[in-house]
Backbone bond lengths (Angstrom), bond angles and torsions (degrees), N, CA, C in turn:
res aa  C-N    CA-C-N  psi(-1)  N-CA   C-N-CA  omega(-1)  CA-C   N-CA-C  phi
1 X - - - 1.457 - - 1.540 111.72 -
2 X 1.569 116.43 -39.89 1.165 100.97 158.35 1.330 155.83 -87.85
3 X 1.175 103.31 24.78 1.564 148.82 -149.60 2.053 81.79 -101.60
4 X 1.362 113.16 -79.15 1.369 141.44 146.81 1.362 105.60 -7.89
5 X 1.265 134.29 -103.44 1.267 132.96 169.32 1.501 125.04 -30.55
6 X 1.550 107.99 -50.29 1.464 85.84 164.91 1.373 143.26 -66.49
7 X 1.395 103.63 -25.14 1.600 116.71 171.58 1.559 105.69 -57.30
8 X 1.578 107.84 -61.03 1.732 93.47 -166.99 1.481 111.88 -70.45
9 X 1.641 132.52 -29.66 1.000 119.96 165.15 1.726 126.18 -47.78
10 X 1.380 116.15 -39.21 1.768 120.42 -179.62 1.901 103.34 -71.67
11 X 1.406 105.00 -28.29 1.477 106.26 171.34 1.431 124.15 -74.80
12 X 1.183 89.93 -17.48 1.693 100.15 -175.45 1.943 92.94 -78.28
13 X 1.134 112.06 -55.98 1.112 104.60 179.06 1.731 121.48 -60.45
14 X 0.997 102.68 -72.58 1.413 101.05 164.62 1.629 125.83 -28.98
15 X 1.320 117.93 -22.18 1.126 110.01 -168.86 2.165 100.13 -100.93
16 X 1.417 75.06 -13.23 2.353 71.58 178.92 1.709 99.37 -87.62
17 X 1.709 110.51 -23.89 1.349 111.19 168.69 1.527 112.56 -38.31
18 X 1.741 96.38 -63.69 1.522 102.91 -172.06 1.450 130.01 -112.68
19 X 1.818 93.36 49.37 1.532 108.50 157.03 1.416 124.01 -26.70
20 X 0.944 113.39 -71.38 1.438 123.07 -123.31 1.647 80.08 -114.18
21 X 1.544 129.20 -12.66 1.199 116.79 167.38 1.687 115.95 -81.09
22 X 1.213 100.30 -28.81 1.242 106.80 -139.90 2.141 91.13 -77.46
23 X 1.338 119.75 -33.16 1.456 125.91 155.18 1.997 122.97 -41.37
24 X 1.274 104.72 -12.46 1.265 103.29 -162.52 1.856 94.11 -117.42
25 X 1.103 142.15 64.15 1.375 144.69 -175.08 1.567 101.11 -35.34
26 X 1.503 129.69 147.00 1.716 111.33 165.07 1.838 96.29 114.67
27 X 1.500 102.37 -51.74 1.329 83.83 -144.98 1.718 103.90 -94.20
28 X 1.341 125.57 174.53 1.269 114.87 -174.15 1.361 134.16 -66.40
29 X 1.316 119.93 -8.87 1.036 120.26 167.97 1.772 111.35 -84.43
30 X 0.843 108.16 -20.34 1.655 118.40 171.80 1.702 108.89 -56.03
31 X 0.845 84.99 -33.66 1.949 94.37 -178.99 1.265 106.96 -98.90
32 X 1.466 127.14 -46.25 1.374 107.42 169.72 1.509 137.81 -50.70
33 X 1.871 107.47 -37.80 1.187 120.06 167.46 1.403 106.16 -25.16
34 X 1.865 111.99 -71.10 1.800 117.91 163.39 1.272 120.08 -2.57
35 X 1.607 94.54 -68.64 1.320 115.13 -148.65 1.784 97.56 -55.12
36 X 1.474 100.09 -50.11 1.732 102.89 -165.37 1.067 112.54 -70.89
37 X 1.287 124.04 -39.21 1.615 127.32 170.69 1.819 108.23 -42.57
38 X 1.385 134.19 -34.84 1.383 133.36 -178.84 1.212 94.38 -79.76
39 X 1.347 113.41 -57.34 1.944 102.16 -162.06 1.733 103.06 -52.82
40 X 0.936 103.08 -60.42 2.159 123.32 -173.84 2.074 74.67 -41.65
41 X 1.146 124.24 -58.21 1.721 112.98 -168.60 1.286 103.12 -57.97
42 X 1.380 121.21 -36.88 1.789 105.19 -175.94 1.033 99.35 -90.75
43 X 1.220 136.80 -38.72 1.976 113.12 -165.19 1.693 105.14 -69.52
44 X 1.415 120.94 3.16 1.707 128.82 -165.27 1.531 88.07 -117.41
45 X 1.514 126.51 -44.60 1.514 106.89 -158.95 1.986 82.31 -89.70
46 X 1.537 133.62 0.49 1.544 99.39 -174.06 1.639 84.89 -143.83
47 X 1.288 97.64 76.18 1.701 94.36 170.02 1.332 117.84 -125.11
48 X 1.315 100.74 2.24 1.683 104.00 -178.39 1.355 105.77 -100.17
49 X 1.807 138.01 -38.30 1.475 104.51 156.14 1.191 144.24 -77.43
50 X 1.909 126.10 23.35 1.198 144.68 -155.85 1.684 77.88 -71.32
51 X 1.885 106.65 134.87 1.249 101.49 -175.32 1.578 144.00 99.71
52 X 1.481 102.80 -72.01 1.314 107.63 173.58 1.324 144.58 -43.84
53 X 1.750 115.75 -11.17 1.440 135.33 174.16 1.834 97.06 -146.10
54 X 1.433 94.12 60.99 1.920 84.21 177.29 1.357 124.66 -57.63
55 X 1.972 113.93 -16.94 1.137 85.93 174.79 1.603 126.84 -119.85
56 X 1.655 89.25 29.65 1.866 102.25 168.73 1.700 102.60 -57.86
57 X 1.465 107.97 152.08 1.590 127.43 -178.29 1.564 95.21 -73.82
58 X 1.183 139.31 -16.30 1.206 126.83 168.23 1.574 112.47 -73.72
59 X 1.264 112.39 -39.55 1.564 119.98 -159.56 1.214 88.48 -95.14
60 X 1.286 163.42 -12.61 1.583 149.17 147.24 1.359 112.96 -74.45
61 X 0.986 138.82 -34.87 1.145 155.59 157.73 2.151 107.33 -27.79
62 X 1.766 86.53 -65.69 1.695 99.40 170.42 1.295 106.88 -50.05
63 X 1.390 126.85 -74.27 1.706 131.59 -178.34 1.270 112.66 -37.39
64 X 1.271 134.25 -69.91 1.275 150.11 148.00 1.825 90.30 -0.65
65 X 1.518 110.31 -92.94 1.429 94.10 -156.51 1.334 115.26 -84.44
66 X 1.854 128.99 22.83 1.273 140.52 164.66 1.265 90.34 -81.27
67 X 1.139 134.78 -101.38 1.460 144.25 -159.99 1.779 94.64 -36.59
68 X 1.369 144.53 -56.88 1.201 114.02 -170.12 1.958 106.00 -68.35
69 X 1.310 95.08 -13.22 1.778 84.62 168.05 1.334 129.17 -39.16
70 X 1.530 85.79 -55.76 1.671 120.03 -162.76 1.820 105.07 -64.35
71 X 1.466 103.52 -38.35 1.571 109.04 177.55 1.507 107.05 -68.90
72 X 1.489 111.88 -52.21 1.566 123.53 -168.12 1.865 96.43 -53.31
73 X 0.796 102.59 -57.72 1.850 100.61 -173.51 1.512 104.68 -55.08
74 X 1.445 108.77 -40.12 1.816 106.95 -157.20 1.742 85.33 -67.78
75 X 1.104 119.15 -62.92 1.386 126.94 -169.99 1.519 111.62 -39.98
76 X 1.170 121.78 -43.85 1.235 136.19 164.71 1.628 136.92 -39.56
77 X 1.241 75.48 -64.95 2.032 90.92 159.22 0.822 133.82 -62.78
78 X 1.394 109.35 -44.46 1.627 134.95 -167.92 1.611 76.78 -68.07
79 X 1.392 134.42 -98.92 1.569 152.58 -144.84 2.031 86.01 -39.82
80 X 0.950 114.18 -50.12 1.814 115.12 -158.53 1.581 91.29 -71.10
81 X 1.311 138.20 -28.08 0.968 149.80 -167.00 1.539 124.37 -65.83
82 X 1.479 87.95 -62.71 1.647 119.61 170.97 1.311 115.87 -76.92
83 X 1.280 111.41 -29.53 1.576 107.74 -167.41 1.947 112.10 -121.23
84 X 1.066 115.56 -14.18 1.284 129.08 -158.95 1.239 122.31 -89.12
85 X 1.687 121.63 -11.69 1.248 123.14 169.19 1.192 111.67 65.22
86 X 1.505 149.83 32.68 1.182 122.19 146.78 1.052 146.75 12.39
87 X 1.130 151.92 112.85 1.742 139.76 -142.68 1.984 107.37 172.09
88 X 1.389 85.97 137.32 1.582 104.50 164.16 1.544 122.87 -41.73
89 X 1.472 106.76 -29.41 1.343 115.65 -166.66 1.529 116.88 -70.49
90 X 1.728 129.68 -12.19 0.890 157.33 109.34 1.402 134.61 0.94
91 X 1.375 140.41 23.84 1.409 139.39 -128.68 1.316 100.23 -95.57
92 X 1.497 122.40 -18.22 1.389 123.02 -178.21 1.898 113.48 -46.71
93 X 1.138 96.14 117.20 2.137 99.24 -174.26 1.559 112.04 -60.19
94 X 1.359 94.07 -31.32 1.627 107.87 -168.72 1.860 106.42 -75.65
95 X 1.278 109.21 -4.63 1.327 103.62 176.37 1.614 122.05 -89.29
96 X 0.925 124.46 132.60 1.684 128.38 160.95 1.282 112.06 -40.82
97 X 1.498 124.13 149.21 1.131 123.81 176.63 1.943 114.90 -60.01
98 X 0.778 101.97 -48.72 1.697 119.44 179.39 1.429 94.57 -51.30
99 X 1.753 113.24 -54.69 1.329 97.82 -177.66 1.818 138.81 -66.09
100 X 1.190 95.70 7.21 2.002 99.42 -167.44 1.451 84.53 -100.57
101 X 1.616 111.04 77.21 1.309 102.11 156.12 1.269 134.93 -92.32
102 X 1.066 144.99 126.50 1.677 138.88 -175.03 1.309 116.75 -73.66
103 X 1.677 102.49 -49.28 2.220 87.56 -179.48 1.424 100.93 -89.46
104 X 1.120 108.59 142.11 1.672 114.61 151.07 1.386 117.67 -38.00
105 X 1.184 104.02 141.96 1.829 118.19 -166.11 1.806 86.16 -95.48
106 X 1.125 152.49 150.91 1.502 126.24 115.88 1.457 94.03 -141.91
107 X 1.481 147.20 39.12 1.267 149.04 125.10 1.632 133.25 -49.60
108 X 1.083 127.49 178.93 1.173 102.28 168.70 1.779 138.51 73.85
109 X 0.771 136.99 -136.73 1.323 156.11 167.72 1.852 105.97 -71.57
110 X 1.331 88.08 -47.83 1.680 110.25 171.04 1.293 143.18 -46.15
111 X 1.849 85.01 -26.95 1.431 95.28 171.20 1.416 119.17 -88.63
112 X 1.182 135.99 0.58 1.190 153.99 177.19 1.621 126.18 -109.73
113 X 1.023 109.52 -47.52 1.690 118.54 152.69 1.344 131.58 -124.67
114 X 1.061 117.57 162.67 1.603 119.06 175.66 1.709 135.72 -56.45
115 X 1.692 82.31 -57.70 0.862 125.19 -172.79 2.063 133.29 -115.08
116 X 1.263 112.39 47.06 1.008 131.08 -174.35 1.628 113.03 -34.88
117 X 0.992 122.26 -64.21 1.806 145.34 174.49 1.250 83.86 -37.46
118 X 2.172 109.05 -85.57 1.328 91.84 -177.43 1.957 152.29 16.03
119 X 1.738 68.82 -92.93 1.294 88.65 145.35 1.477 171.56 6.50
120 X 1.449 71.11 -97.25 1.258 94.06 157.38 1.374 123.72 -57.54
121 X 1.366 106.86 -62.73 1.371 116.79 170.55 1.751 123.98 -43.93
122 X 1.298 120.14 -28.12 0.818 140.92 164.48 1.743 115.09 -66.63
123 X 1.025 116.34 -64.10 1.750 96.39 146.37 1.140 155.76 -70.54
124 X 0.884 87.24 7.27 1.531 111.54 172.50 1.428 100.81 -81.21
125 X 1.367 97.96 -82.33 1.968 106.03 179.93 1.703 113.36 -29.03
126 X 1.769 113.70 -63.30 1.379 89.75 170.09 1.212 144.70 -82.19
127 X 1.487 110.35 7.05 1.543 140.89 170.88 1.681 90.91 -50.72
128 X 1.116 96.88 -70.89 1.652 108.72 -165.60 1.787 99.04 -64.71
129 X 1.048 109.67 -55.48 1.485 105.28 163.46 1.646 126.07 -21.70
130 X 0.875 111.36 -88.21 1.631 125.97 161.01 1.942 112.97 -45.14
131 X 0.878 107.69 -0.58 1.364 106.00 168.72 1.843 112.70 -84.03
132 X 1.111 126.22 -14.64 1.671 151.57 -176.58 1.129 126.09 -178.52
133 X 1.962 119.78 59.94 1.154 112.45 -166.87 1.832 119.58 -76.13
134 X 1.434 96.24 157.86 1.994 109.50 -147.55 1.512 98.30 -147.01
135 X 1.015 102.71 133.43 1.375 100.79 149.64 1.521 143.05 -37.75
136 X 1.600 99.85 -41.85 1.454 116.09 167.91 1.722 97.83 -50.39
137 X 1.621 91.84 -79.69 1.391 107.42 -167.79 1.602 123.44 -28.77
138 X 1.457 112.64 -43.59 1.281 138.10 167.84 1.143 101.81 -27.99
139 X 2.078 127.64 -80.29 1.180 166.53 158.04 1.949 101.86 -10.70
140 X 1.405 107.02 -59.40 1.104 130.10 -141.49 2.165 93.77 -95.65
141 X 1.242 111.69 -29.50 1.238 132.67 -179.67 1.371 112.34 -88.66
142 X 1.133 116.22 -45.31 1.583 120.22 165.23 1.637 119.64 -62.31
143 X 1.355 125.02 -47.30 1.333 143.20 142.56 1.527 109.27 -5.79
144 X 1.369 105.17 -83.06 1.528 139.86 175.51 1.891 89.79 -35.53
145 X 1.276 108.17 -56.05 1.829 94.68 -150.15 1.554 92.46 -93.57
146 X 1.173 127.02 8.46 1.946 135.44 -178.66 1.384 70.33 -74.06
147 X 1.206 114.94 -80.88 1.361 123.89 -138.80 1.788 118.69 -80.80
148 X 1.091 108.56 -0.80 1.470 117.00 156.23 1.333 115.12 -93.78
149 X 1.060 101.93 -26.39 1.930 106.27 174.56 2.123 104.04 -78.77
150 X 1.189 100.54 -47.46 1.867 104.21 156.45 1.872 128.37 -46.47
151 X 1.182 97.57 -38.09 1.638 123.05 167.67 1.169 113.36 -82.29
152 X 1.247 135.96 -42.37 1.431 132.60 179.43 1.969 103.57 -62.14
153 X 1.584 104.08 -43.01 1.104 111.64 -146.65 1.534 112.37 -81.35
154 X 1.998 93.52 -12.42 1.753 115.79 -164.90 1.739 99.47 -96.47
155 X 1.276 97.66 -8.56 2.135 101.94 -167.51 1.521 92.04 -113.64
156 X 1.684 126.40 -10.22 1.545 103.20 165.08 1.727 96.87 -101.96
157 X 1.063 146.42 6.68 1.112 138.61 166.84 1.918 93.06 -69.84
158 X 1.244 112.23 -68.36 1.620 127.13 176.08 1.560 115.78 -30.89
159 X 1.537 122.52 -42.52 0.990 131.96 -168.76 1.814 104.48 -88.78
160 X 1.412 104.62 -46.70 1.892 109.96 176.28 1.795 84.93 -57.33
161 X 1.410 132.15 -46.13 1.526 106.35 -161.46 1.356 102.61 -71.18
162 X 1.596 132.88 -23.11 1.633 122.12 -177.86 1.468 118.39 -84.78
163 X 1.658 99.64 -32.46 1.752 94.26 -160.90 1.514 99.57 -114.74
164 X 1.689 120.02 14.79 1.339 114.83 176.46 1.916 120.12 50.84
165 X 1.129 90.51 -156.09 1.885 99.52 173.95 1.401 105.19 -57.35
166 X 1.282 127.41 -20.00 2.100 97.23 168.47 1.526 91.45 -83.53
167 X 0.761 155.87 -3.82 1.462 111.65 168.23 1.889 109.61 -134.04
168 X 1.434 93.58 37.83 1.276 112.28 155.13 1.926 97.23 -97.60
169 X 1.106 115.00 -33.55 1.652 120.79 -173.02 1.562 94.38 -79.36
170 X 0.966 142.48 -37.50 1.583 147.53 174.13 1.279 96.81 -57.48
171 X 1.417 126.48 -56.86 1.322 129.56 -171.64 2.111 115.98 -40.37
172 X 1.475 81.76 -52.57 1.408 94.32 -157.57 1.970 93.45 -77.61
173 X 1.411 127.96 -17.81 1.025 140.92 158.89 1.716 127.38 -49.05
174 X 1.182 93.88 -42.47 1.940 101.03 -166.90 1.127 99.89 -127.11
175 X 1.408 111.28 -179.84 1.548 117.78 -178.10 1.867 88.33 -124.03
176 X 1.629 98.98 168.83 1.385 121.12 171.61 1.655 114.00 -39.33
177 X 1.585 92.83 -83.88 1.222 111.17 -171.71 1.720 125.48 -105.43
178 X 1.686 104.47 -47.60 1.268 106.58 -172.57 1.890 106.43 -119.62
179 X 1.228 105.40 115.08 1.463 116.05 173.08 1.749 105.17 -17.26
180 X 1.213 98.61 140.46 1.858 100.28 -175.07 1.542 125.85 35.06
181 X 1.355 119.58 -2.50 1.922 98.34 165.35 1.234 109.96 -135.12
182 X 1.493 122.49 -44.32 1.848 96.60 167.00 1.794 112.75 -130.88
């Protein structure tokens, strides 16, 4: 039951997060909404053996790709932060403040992937995954990376409409998620 409660409470949040996306079908935050609803399902359906065999290859495995979560995001922000120009010019509602960036990012973290957050999120999900791997979880983890791979794919459509051919040239430069293969 409390398994239950925590889910709809993190949805409850998550879901005022992604107001104002979640009206606009298409765009990347529309898919991320997805995205968080699976992860919030694995860190709720595998939180009770977090720990209990720290040093099974599954349960290092989780840490392993939590902690590069934790870097992939910091790196992320930080680079969009410093380098990204924030700006009015940005009018889309559905964007985060961090997100209305005006210059192209490709420093940083950037220069190596696209999509850092992504990412992130993406280790995260099987972070938590590998903390009690399941069949569910399996189901529920794959879900998670549809729909970050849908989000990745809905925020470079977003980005070719702001920054045109440079970051159609970025494109053909970096990968999504993981340096040299996808």
């Amino acid at each position: 039951m409390n398994e239950v409660i925590a889910f709809l409470l993190g949805s409850s949040i998550i879901l005022w997060w992604s107001r104002k996306s979640l009206v606009t079908p298409g765009r990347h935050g529309f898919y991320r909404f997805f995205a968080w609803e699976a992860i919030l399902g694995l860190l709720v359906l595998n939180h009770e053996p977090w720990g209990n065999a720290p040093s099974s290859i599954h349960q290092m495995t989780s840490w392993v790709l939590m902690v590069l979560s934790v870097l992939l995001v910091q790196q992320g922000l930080t680079a969009l932060r410093s380098n990204g120009k924030a700006g009015d010019q940005r009018t889309d509602p559905t964007l985060y403040e961090f997100e209305k960036t005006t210059a192209l990012v490709t420093s940083g973290i950037y220069k190596y992937i696209r999509h850092p957050m992504y990412a992130s999120l993406l280790a995260l999900a099987w972070g938590a995954y590998f903390q009690n791997p399941s069949v569910p979880g399996t189901i529920v983890a794959a879900v998670a990376s549809i729909f970050l791979l849908l989000t990745a794919k809905a925020d470079e459509q977003e980005c070719l409409a702001f920054f045109g051919t440079a970051y159609a040239d970025y494109m053909r430069q970096t990968r999504r998620f993981i340096p040299g293969l996808l």
